[in-house]
N, C-alpha and C positions, 0 to 999 in steps of 0.2 A: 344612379337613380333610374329608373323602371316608371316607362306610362304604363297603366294599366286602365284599359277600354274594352264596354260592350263589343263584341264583337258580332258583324251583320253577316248577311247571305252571300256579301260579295269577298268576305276573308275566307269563303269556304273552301279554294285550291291552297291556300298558304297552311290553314288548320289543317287540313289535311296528309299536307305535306310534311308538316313536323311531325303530326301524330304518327307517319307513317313509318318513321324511322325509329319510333320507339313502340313500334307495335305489339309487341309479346306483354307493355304495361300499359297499352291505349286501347284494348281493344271495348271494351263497353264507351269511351268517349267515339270512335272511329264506328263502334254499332250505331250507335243511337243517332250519329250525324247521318248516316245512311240511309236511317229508315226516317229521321223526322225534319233534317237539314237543321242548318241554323237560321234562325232567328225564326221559329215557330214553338214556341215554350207552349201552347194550350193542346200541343200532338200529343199522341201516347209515344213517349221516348223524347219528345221535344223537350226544351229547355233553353235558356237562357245562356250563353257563352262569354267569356269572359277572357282578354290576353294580357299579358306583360310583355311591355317590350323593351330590350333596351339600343334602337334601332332597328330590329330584328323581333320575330316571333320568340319568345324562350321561356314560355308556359301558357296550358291553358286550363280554365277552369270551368265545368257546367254543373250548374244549377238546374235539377230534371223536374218534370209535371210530378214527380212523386217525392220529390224533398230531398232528393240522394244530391249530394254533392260531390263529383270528382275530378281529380286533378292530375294535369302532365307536368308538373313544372322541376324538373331535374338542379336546378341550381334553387339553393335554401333562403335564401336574398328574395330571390322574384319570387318564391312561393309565400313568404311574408307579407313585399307589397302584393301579392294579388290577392291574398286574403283579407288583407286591411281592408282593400279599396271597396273587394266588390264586400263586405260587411256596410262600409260608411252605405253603400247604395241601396242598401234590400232592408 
């Protein structure tokens, strides 16, 4: 089973860090934290973040000021729960 939570300003070295090792398929999630951080969704490139966890970081999702939704979550399980969740929420 997979928690799946907003994710705030202070997960930003952990997001980071996952994203970073799948960087050649994070790079607009790893852009956009750059230029707008997390937990600033009303920036241009900001967006709302979203994690799975199952102890551990092992996907993330953002929801951008512009409707685009995308996703790092490598295992198909947590890309499930984290889609359910952040659905129930928005």
């Amino acid at each position: 089973m997979y928690e799946v939570r907003k994710l705030q300003a202070e997960d930003a070295e952990s997001v980071r860090a996952f994203l970073e090792t799948r960087a050649e398929s994070s790079m607009f999630l790893l852009s956009n934290i750059a230029a707008a951080g997390i937990g600033n969704p009303n920036l241009r490139y900001g967006g709302d973040y979203w994690g799975a966890f199952d102890g551990r970081l092992v996907g993330v999702l953002g929801h951008f000021w512009n409707h685009n939704v995308i996703l790092q979550v490598p295992n198909a399980a947590a890309r499930v729960a984290l889609l359910a969740e952040v659905r129930k929420a928005l």
